[in-house]
C-alpha positions in Angstrom: 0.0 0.0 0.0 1.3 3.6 -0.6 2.5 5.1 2.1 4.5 8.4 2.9 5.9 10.3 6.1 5.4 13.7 6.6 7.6 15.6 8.9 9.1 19.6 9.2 6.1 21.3 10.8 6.5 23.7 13.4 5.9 26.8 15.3 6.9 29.9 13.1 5.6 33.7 13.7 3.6 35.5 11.1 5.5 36.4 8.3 7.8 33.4 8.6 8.5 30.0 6.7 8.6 26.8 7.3 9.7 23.4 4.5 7.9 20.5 5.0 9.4 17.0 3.5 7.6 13.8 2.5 9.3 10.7 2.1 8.2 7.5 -0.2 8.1 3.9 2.0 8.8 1.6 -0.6 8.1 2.5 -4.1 9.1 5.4 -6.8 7.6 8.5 -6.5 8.5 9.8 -9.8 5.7 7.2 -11.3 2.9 9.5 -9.3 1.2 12.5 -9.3 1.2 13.7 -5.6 0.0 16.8 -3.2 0.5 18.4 -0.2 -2.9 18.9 1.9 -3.7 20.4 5.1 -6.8 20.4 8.0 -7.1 23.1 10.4 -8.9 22.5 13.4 -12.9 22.1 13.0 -12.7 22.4 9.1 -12.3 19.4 6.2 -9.2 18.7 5.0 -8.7 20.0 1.6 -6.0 20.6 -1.2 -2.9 22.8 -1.0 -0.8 21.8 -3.7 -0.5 18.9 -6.9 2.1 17.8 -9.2 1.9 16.1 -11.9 4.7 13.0 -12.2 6.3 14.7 -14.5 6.5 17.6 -12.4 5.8 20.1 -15.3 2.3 20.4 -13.9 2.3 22.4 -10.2 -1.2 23.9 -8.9 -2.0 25.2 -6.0 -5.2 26.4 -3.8 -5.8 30.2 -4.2 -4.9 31.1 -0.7 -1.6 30.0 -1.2 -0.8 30.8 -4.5 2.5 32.3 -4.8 3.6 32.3 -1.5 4.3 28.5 -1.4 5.9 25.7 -3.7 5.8 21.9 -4.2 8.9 20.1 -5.2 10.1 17.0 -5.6 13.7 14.9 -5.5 13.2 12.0 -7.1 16.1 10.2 -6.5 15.9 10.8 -2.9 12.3 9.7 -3.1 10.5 12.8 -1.1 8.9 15.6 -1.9 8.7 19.4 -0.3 6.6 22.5 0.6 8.3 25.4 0.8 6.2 27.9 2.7 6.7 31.8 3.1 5.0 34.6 4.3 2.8 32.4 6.5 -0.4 33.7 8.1 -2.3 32.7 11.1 -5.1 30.9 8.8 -2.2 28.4 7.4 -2.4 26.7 10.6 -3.4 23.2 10.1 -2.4 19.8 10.1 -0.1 19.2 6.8 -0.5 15.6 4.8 1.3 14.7 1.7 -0.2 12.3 -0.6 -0.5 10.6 -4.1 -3.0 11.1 -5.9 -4.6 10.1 -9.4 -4.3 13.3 -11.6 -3.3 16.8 -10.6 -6.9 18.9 -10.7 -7.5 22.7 -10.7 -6.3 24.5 -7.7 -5.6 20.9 -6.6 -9.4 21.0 -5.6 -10.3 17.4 -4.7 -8.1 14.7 -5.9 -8.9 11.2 -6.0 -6.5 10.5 -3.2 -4.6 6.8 -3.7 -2.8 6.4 -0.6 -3.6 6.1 2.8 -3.3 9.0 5.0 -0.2 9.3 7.1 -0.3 11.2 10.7 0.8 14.5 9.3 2.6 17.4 10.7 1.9 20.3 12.4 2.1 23.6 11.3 1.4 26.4 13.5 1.5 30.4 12.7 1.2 32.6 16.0 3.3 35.2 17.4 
């Protein structure tokens, strides 16, 4: 079953940034589109960034566009999210993921692997 581990969250002030990492158990990640997600407390988890296998296809959710961006290094089997300016509403629990196809503002993937524990990522001063 596909599985990754998320890891990098934190405590960072307004304004700051943070890189999350997401590592591969087990199989290539270069033969999978994949995302980045997040769930802040009291609200439905929902799409933050997708990439397409190839990588030459990156979107991203509207309230982050531009201030983050999704990476991957294939040959170390993980993937990033670089995160700047970070505001308060950021704050959530962050899960990476593969997923099917890369959609529109990464707006509800069909998800293919099973849900890690995630990390924390909180923005407070």
């Amino acid at each position: 079953q596909l599985q990754l581990v998320e890891s990098g969250g934190g405590l960072v002030p307004p304004g700051g940034s943070l890189r999350l990492s997401c590592a591969a158990s087990g199989f290539p990640l270069e033969n999978y589109a994949v995302g980045w997600f997040r769930q802040a407390p009291g609200k439905e988890r929902e799409g933050v960034s997708c990439m397409s296998k190839t990588g030459d296809t990156t979107n991203y959710a509207g309230s982050v566009r531009g201030r983050f961006t999704i990476s991957s290094d294939n040959a170390k089997r993980t993937l990033a999210l670089q995160m700047n300016t970070l505001k308060t509403e950021d704050t959530a629990l962050y899960f990476c993921a593969v997923v099917l196809a890369v959609s529109p503002s990464c707006k509800n993937p069909v998800v293919l692997s099973r849900w890690g524990q995630g990390t924390q990522v909180t923005v407070s001063s």
